[in-house]
C-alpha positions as a Python dict, from the first residue, in 0.01 Angstrom:
ca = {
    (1, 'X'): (0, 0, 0),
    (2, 'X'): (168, -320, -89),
    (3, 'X'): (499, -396, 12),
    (4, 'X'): (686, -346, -285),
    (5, 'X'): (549, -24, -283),
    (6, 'X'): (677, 44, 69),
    (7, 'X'): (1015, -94, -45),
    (8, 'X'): (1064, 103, -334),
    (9, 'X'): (943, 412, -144),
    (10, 'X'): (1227, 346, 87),
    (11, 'X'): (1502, 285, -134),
    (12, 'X'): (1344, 637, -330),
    (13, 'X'): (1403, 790, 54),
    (14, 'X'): (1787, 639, 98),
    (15, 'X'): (1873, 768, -257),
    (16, 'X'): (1722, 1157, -143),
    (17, 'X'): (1902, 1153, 197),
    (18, 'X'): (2242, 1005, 43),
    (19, 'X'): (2234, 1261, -256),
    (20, 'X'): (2128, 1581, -13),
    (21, 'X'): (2439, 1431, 220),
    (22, 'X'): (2718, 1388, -89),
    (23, 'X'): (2584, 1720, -164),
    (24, 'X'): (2647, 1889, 134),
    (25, 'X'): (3015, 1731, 251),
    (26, 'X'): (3100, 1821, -106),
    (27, 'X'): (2987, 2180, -67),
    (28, 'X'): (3145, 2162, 300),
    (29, 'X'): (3505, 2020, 125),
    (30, 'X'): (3539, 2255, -131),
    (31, 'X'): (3446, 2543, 116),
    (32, 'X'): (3768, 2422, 335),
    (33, 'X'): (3946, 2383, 47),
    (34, 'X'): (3971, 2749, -36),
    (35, 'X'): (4051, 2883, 343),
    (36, 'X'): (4337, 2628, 350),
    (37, 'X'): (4686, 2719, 137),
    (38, 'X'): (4817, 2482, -106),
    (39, 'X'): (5105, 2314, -152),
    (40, 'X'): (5432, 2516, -179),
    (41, 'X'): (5472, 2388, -553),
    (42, 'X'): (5107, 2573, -641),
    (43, 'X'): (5185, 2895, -470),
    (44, 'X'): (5330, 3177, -669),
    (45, 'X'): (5700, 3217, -631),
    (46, 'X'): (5722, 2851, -497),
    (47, 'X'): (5618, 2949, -183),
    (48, 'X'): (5854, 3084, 137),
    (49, 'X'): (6094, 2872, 327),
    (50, 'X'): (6110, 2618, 53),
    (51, 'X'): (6429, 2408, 58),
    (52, 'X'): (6701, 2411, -221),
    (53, 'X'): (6668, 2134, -423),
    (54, 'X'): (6976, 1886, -345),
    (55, 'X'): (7295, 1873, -627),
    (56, 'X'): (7294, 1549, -727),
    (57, 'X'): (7601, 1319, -712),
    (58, 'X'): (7878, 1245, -961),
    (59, 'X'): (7855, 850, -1120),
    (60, 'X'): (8099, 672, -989),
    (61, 'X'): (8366, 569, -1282),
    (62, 'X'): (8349, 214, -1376),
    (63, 'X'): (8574, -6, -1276),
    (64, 'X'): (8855, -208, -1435),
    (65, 'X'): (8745, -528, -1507),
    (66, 'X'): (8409, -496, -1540),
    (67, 'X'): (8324, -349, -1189),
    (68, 'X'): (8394, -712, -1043),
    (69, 'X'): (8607, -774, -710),
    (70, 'X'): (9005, -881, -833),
    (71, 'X'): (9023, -1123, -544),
    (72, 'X'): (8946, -1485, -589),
}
């Protein structure tokens, strides 16, 4: 064999062992993916022991004069 043969035939062999490898840590992701529990937010309900959203503040009224400081 020539060496661009042996070349190609080794790039041919990186491509098979990185697409058997992406295959399996994908299968191996998506297989931890379901044991696990998702966020609160995608649970039904919202989820337990969820904290009450905070009430947001009044505006403060503008003030007189345009908001800037009286003193000189």
């Amino acid at each position: 064999m020539s060496t661009t043969m042996w070349v190609l035939v080794g790039l041919a062999a990186w491509v098979l062992v990185g697409l058997a490898v992406a295959l399996v840590l994908g299968r191996m992701i998506r297989m931890r993916d379901r044991e696990s529990p998702g966020p609160p937010d995608e649970q039904p309900g919202g989820g337990e022991g969820t904290a009450a959203p905070r009430p947001r503040r009044a505006a403060e009224p503008p003030q007189p004069g345009g908001g800037r400081d009286p003193r000189p």
